[in-house]
N, C-alpha and C positions, 0 to 999 in steps of 0.2 A: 399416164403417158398420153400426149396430145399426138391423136394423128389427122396428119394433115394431108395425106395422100392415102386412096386405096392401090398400095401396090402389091395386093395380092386379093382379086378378085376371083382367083381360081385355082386348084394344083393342076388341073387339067393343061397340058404340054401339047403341044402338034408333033413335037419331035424329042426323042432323047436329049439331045445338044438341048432343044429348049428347057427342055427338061433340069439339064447340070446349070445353065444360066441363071433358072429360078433360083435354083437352091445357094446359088451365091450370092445372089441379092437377097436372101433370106437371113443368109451369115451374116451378111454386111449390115444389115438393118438392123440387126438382132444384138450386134456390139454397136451400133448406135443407141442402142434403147439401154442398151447399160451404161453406159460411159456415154453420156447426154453432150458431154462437153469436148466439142467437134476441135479445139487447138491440146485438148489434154488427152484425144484420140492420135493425133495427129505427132507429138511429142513421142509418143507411144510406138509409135510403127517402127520407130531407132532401135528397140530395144528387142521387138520380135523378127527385125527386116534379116536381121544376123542371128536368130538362135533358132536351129533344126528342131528343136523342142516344140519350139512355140507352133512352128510354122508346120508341123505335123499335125497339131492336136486343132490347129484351125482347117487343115484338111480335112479334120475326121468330125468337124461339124457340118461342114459343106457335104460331104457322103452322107451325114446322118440326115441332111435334112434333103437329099437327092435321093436314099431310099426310101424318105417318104413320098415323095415326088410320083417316085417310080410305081411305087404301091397302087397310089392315086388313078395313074395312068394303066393301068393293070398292065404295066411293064410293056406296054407300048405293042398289044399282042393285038392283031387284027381277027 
């Protein structure tokens, strides 16, 4: 895998909210890095844009990788 951006130089957040933002650009990267081919991703969004299924189980990547987040942040506790 060629990368060509560091966009993740830290899990460290200044805020929750920054915090859930990370963790979706983490999902989002992370089905790019599997499915490389950005029109046969793209082809693709038809067929999860309409199924509760799909669109659940990519919520519960975005939380899985927002409780890592959160962990990182030791939950944002002063």
């Amino acid at each position: 895998m060629e990368h060509s951006e560091n966009y993740l130089p830290s899990l460290i957040t200044a805020t929750p909210m920054e915090g859930r933002e990370l963790a979706i650009k983490l999902a989002s990267k992370s089905i790019a890095a599997i499915q490389t081919d950005a029109e046969v991703r793209k082809k693709l969004r038809q067929a999860y844009a309409h199924d509760t299924a799909q669109l659940i189980a990519s919520a519960q990547v975005i939380a899985t990788e927002f409780q890592t987040i959160a962990a990182a942040n030791n939950y944002w506790k002063k």
